[in-house]
C-alpha positions in Angstrom: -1.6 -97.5 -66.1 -1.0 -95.8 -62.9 -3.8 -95.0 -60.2 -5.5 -92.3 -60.6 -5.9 -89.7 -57.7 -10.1 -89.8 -57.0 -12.3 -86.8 -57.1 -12.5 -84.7 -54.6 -15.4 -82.1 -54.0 -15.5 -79.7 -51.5 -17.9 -76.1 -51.4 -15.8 -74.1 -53.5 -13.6 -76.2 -55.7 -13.0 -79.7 -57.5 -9.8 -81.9 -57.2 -9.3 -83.9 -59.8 -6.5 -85.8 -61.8 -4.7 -84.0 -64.4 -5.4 -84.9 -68.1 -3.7 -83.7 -71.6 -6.5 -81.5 -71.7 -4.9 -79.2 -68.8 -1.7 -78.0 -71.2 -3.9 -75.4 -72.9 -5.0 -73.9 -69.3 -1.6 -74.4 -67.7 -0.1 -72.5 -70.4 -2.3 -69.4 -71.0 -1.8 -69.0 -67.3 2.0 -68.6 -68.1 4.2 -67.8 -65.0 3.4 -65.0 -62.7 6.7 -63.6 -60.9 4.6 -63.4 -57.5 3.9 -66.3 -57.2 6.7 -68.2 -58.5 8.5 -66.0 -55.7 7.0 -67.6 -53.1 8.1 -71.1 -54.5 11.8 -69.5 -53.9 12.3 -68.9 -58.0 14.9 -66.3 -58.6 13.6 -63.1 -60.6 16.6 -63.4 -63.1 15.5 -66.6 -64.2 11.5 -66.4 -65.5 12.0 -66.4 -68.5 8.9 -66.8 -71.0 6.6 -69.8 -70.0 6.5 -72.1 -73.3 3.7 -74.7 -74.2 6.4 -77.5 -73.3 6.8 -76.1 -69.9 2.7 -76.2 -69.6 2.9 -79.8 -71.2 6.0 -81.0 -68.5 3.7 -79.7 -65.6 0.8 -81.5 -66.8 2.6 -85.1 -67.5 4.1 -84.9 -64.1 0.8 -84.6 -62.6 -0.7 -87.6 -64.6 2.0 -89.7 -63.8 2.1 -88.9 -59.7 0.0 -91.2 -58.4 -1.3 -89.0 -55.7 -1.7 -85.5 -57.7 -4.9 -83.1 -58.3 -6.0 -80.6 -60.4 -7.5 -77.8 -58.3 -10.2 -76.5 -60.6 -12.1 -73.5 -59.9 -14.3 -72.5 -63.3 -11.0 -74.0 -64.1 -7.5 -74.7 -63.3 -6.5 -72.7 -60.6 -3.3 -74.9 -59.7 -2.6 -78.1 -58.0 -2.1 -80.2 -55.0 0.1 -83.4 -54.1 1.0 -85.9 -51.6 4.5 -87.1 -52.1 6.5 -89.8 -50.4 3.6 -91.5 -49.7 4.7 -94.0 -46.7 1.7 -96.6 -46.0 3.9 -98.6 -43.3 5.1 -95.6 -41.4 1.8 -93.9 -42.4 3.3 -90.4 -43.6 3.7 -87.9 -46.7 4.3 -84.6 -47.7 2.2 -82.2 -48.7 2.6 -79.9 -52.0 0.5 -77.3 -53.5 0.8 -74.7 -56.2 -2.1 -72.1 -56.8 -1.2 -70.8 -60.8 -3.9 -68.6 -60.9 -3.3 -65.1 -59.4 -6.5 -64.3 -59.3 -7.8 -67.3 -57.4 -5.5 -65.8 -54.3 -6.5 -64.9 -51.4 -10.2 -66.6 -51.9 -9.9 -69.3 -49.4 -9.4 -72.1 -52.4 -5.9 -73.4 -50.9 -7.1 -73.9 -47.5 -10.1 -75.7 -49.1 -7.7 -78.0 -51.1 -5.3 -78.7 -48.2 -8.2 -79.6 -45.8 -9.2 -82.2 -49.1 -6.5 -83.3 -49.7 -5.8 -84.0 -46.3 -9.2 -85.7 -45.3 -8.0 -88.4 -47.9 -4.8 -88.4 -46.8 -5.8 -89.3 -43.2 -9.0 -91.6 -43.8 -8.7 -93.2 -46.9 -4.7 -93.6 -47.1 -5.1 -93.8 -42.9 -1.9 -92.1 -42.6 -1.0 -90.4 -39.1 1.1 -87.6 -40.5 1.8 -85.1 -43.1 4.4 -82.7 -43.4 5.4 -80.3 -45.7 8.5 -77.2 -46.0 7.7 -73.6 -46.7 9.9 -70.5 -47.0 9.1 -67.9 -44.4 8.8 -65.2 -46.0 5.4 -66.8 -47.6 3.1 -65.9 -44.9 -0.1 -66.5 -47.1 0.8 -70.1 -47.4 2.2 -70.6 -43.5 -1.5 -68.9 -42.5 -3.5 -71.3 -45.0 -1.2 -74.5 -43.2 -2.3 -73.5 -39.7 -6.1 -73.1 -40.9 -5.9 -76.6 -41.6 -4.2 -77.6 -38.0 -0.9 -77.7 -39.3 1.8 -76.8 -36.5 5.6 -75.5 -36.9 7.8 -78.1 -36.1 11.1 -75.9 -36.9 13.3 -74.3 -39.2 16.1 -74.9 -41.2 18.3 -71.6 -41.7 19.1 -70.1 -44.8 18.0 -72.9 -47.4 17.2 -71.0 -50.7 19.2 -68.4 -52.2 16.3 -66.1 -53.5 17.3 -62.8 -55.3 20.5 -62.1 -53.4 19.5 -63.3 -50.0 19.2 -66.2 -48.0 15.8 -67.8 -46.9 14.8 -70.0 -44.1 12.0 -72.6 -44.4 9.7 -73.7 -41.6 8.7 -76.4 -41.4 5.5 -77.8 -40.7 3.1 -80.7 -39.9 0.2 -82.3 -38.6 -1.4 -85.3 -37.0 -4.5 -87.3 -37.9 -6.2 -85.7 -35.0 -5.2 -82.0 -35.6 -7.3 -81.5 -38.9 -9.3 -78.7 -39.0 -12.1 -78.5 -40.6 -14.0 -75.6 -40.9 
């Protein structure tokens, strides 16, 4: 049995690790072309959003060791640290919102600055970084709520309905959280 990413409770929402329990959630949220956009998912290939899909989504979560629900009077999407690095005390930083309506609401930012509280004290890591297309401004503005800085860009990464993409990319510091 892996570890099991702690609770985390901020204002607004609850960060928790997934269970079987989140399929039935995860899937009546299906996909939403919007969002999925912003992820750098092609139009052309949606396609319908099956209960296996919903099931695949949760067991990845369970088995990451540092995954989290983000629950807002239920799911709402979710939030990871990957390549955790204790020696050179670094990771990336993931998150999904699922929930269209939860956008725009502040409940990203609150689950970044979460997430990244653990990250820096608990974990002690010194730095977290993450990738982003540009075009997703909503996400690049919730990063530099947090502290997060651009550190550069790498041209024309995704191929995203016909055109190429750049992502930025981004970090921060253990000093450089933000907080409110």
């Amino acid at each position: 049995m892996k570890d099991r990413a702690p609770i985390l409770t901020g204002p607004n929402v609850i960060l928790r690790a997934a269970d079987y329990g989140d399929v039935d959630a995860r899937f009546a949220l299906g996909k939403n072309a919007g969002i999925l956009k912003m992820y750098g998912v092609n139009a052309d290939v949606l396609g319908c959003y099956e209960r296996e899909d919903a099931q695949g989504w949760v067991e990845f979560l369970i088995a990451h060791p540092h995954a989290w629900i983000i629950e807002r009077n239920g799911l709402i999407g979710a939030v990871r640290l990957d390549d955790v690095d204790l020696e050179d005390r670094r990771a990336s930083l993931a998150i999904g919102m699922v929930d269209p309506d939860a956008m725009d609401k502040g409940y990203g930012t609150e689950a970044i600055r979460l997430v990244l509280g653990f990250a820096f004290k608990t974990l002690n890591l010194h730095r977290v970084s993450l990738r982003v297309l540009a075009y997703n401004q909503r996400a690049i503005r919730a990063y530099e709520k947090c502290g997060f800085r651009v550190e550069g860009r790498e041209r024309q990464t995704a191929y995203v309905d016909g055109h190429w993409h750049d992502d930025v990319i981004m970090g921060i510091l253990e000093n450089e959280l933000i907080v409110s």
